[in-house]
LUMTI-381657 format. One record per residue: residue in one letter; residue number from 0; x, y, z of N, C-alpha, C in turn. Coordinates in steps of 0.2 Angstrom, whole numbers. Example, Ala and Ser with C-alpha at 12.3 -4.5 7.8 and 13.67 -1.06 7.14 Angstrom:
// LUMTI-381657
+------+-----+-------+-------+-------+-------+-------+-------+-------+-------+-------+
: type : seq :   n.X :   n.Y :   n.Z :  ca.X :  ca.Y :  ca.Z :   c.X :   c.Y :   c.Z :
+------+-----+-------+-------+-------+-------+-------+-------+-------+-------+-------+
:    A :   0 :    66 :   -28 :    39 :    62 :   -22 :    39 :    66 :   -16 :    39 :
:    S :   1 :    64 :   -11 :    35 :    68 :    -5 :    36 :    64 :     0 :    39 :
+------+-----+-------+-------+-------+-------+-------+-------+-------+-------+-------+
***
This chain:
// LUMTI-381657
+------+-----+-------+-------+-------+-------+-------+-------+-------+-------+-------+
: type : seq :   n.X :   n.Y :   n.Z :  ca.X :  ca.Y :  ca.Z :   c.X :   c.Y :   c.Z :
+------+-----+-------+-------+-------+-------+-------+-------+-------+-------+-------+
:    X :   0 :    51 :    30 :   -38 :    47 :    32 :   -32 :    51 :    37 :   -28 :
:    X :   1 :    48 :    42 :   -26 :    49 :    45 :   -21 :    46 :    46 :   -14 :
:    X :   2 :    49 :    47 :    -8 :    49 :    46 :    -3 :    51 :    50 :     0 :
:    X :   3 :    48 :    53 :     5 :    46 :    60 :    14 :    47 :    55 :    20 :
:    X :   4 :    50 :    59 :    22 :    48 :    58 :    31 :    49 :    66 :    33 :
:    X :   5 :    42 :    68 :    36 :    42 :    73 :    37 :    44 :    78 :    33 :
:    X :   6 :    44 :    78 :    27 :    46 :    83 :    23 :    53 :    83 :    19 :
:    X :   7 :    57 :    78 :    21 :    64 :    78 :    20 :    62 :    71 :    16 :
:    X :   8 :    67 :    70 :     9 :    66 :    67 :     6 :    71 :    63 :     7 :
:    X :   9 :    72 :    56 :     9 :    77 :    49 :    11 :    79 :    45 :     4 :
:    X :  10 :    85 :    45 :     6 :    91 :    40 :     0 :    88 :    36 :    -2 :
:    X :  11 :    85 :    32 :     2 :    82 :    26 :    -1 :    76 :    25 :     2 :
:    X :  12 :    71 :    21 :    -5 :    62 :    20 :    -6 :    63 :    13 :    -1 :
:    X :  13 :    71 :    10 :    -1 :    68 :     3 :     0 :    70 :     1 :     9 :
:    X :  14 :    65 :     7 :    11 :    68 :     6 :    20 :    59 :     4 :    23 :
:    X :  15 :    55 :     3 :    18 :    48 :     3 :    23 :    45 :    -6 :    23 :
:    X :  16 :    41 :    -5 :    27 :    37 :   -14 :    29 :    31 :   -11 :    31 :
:    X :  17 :    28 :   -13 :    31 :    20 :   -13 :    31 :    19 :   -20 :    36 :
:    X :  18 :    14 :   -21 :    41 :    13 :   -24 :    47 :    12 :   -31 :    46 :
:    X :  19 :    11 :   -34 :    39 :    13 :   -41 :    38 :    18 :   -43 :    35 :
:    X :  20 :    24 :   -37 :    36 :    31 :   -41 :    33 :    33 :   -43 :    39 :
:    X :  21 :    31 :   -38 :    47 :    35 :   -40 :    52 :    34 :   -47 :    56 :
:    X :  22 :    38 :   -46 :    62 :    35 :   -52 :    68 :    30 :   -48 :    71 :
:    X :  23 :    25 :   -54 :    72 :    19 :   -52 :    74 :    21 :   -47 :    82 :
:    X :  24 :    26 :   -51 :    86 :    28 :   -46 :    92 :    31 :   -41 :    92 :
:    X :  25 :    32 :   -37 :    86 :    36 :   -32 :    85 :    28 :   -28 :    84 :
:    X :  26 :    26 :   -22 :    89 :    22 :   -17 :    90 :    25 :   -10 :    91 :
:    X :  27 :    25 :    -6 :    86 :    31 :     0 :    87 :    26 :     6 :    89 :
:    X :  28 :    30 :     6 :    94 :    24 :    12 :    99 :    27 :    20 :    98 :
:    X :  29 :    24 :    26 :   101 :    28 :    32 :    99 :    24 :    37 :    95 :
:    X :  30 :    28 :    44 :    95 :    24 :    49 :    91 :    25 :    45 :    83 :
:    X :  31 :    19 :    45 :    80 :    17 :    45 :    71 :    24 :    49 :    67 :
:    X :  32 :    29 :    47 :    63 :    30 :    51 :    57 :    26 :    53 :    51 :
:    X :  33 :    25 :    60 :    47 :    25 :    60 :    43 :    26 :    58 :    37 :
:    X :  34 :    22 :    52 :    33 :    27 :    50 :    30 :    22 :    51 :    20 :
:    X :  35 :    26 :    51 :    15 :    22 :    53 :     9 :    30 :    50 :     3 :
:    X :  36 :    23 :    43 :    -1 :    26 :    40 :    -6 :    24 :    44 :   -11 :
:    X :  37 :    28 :    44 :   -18 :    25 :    48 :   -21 :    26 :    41 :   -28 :
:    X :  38 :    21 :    37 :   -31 :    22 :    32 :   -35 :    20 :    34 :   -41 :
:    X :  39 :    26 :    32 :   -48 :    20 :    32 :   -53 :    15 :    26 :   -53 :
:    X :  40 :    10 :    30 :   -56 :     5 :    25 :   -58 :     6 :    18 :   -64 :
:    X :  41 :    13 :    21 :   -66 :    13 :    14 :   -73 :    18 :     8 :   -66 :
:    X :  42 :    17 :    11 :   -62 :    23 :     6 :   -59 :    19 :     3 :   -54 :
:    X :  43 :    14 :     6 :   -50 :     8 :    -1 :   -48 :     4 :    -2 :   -53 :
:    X :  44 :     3 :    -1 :   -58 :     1 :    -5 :   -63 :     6 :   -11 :   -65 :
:    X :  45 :    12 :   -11 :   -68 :    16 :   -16 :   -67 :    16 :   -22 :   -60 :
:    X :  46 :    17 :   -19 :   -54 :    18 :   -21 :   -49 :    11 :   -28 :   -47 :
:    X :  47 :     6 :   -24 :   -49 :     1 :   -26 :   -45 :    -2 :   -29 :   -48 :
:    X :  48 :    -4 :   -28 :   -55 :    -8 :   -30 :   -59 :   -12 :   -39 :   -59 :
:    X :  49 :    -5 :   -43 :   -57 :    -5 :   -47 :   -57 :   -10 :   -50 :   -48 :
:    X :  50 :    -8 :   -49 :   -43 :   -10 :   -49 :   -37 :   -17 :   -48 :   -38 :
:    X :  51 :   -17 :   -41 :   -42 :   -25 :   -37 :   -41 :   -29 :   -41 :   -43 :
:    X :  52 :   -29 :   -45 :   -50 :   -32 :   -49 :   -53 :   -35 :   -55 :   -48 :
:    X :  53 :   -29 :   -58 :   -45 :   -30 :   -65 :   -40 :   -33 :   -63 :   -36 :
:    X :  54 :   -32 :   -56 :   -33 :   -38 :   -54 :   -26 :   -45 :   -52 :   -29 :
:    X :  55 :   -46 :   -50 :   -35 :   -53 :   -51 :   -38 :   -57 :   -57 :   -37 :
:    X :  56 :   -52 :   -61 :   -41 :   -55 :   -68 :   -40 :   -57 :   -72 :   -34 :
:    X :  57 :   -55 :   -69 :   -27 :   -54 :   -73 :   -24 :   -59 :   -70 :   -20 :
:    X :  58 :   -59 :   -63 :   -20 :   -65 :   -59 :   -16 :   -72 :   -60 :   -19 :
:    X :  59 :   -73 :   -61 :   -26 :   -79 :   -64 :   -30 :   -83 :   -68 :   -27 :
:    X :  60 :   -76 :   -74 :   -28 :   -77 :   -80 :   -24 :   -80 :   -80 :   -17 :
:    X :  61 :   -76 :   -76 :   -12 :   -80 :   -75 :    -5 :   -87 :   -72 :    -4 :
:    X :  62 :   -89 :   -69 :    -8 :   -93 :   -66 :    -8 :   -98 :   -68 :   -12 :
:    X :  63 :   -98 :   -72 :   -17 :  -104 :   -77 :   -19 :  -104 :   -82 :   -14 :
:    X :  64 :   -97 :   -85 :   -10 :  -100 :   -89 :    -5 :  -103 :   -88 :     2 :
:    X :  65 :  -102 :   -81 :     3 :  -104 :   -79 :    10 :  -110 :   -75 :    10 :
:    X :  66 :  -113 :   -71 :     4 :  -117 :   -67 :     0 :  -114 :   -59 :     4 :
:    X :  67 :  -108 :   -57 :     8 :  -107 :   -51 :     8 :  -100 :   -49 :     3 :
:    X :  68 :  -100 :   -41 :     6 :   -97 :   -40 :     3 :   -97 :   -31 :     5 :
:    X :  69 :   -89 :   -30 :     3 :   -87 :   -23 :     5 :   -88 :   -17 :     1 :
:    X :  70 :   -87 :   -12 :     4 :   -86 :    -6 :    -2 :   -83 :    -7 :   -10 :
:    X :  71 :   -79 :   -12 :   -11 :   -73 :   -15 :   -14 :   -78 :   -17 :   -18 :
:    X :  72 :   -82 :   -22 :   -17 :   -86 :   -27 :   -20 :   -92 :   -21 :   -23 :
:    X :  73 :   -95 :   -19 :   -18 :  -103 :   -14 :   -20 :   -99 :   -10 :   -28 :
:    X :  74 :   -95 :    -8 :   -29 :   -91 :    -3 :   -32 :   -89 :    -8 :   -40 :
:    X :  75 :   -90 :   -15 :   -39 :   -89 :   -21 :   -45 :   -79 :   -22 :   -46 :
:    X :  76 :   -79 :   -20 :   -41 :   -71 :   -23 :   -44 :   -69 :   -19 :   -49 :
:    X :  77 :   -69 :   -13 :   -49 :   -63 :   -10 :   -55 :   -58 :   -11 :   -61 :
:    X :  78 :   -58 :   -12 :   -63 :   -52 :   -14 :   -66 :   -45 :    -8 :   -65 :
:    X :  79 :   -40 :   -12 :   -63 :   -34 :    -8 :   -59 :   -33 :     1 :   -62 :
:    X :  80 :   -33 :    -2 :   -68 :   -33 :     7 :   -69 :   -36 :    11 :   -70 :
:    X :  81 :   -42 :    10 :   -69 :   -49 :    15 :   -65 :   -49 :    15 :   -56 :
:    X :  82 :   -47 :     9 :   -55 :   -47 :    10 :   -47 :   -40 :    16 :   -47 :
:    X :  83 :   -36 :    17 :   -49 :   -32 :    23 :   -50 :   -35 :    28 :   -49 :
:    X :  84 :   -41 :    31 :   -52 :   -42 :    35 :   -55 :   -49 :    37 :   -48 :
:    X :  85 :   -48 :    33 :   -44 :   -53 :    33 :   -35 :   -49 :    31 :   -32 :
:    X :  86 :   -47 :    38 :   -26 :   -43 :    39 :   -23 :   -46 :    37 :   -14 :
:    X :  87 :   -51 :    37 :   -15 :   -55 :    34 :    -8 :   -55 :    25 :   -10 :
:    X :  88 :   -57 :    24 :   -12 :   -57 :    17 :   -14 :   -50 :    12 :   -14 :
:    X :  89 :   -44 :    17 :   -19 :   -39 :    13 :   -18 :   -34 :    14 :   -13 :
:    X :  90 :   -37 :    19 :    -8 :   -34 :    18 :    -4 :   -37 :    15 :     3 :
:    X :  91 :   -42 :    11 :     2 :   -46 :     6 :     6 :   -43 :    -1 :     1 :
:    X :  92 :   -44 :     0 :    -2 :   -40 :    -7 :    -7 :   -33 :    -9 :    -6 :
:    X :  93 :   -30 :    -3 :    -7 :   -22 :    -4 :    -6 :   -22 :    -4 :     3 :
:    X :  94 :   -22 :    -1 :     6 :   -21 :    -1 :    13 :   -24 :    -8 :    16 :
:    X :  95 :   -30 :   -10 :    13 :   -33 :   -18 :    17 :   -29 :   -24 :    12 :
:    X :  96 :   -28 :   -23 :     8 :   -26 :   -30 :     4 :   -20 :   -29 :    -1 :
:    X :  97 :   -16 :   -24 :    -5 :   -12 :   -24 :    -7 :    -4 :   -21 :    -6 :
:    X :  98 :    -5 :   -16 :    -3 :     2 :   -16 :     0 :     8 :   -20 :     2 :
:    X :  99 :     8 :   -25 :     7 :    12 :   -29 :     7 :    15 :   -32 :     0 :
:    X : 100 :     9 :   -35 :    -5 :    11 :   -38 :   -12 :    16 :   -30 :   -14 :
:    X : 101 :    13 :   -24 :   -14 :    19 :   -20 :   -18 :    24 :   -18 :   -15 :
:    X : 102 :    26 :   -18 :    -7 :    32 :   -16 :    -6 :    35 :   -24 :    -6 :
:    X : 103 :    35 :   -29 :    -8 :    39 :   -35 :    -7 :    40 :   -35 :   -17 :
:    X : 104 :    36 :   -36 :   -22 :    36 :   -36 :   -28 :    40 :   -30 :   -30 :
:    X : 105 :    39 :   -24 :   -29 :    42 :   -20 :   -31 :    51 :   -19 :   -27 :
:    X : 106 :    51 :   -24 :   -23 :    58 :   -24 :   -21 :    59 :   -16 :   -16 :
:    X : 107 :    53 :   -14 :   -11 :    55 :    -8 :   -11 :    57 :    -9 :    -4 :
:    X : 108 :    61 :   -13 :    -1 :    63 :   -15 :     7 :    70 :   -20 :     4 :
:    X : 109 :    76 :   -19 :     9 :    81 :   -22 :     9 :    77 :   -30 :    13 :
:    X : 110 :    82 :   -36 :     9 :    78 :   -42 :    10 :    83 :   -43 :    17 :
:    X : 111 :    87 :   -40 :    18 :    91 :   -40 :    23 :    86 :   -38 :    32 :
:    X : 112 :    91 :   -40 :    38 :    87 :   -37 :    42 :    84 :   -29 :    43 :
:    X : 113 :    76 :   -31 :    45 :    72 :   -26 :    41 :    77 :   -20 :    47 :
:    X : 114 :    76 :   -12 :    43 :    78 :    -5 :    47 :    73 :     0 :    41 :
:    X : 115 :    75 :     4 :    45 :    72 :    10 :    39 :    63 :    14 :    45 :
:    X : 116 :    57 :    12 :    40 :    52 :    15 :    44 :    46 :    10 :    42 :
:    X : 117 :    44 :     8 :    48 :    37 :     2 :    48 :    31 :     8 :    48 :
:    X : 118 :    26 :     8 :    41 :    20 :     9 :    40 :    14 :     8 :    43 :
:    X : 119 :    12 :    12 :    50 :     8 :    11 :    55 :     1 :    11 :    50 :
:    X : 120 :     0 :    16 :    47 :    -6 :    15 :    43 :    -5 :    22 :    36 :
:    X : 121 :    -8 :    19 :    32 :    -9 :    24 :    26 :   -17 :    29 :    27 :
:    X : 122 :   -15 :    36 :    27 :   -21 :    40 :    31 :   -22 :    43 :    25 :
:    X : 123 :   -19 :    46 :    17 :   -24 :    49 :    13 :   -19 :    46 :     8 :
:    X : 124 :   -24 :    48 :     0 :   -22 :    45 :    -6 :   -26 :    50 :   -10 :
:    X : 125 :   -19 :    53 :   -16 :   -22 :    59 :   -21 :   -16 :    56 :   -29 :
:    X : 126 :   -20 :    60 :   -31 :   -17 :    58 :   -38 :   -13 :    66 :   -41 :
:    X : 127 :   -10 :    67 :   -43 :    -5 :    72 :   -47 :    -1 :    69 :   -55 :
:    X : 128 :    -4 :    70 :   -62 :    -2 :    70 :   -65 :    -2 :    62 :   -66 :
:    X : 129 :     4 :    58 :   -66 :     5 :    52 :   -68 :     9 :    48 :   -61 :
:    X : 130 :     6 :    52 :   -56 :     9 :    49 :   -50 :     2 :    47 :   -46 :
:    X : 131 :     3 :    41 :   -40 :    -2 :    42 :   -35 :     1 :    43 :   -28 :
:    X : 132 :     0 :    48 :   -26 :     3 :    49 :   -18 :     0 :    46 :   -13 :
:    X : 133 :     3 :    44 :    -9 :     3 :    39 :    -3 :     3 :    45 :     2 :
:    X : 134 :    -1 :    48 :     8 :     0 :    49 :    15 :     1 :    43 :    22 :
:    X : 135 :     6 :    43 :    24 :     4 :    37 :    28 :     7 :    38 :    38 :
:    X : 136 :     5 :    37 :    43 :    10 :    37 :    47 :    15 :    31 :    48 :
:    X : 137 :    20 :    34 :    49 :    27 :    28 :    52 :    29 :    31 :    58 :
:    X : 138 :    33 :    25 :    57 :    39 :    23 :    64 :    43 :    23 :    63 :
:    X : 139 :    50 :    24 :    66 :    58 :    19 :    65 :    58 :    12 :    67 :
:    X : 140 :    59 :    10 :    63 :    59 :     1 :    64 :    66 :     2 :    67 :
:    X : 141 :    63 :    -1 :    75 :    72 :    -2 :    79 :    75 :    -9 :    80 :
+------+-----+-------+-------+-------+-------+-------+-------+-------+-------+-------+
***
């Protein structure tokens, strides 16, 4: 994986958290960083595969028992390496329900006291070759 802030590319992938790894009272306020992951696709397929499957199941489940259902659901649940290939979708997917599972699975955060840059939101998603790029704004985790 490759990784930006603003443009410059940082030593290390494994400095970012996304808003359920923190404490809830940690609220990082401030100008937005530019921030752009650049992922292979074989390695959220490895990552996810597993998780993706159980949030399938799970949202199935909610949604026969509540009778709604999201853009997620209307669209039948893809199978992960087509939802790859829908760049608006999997980044309503990945932004509402999987990210946490990949930055903590793919070990891309020291397990140590978090530092590095807190993930305020993922704002676009494009595909190049055999990568999917993340847009996202950050912070400095202080």
């Amino acid at each position: 994986m490759r990784a930006l802030i603003e443009g410059s590319e940082i030593s290390s992938a494994k400095s970012f958290y996304v808003p359920s790894m923190l404490l809830s009272s940690y609220h990082p306020t401030g100008q937005g960083l530019v921030c752009r992951l650049d992922i292979p696709k074989s390695e959220l397929l490895e990552v996810l595969q597993e998780p993706y499957d159980q949030l399938v199941k799970e949202l199935r489940r909610d949604g026969e028992a509540t009778g709604e259902t999201d853009s997620f659901g209307k669209a039948g649940y893809p199978p992960l390496v087509i939802l790859l290939e829908e760049p608006q979708l999997l980044l309503e997917v990945f932004g509402t329900y999987l990210a946490d599972d990949f930055f903590t699975l793919a070990q891309l955060r020291d397990s140590s006291e978090p530092s590095g840059y807190f993930i305020r939101q993922f704002t676009s998603l494009s595909t190049m070759g055999d990568f999917v790029i993340f847009d996202a704004e950050s912070l400095p985790y202080r």
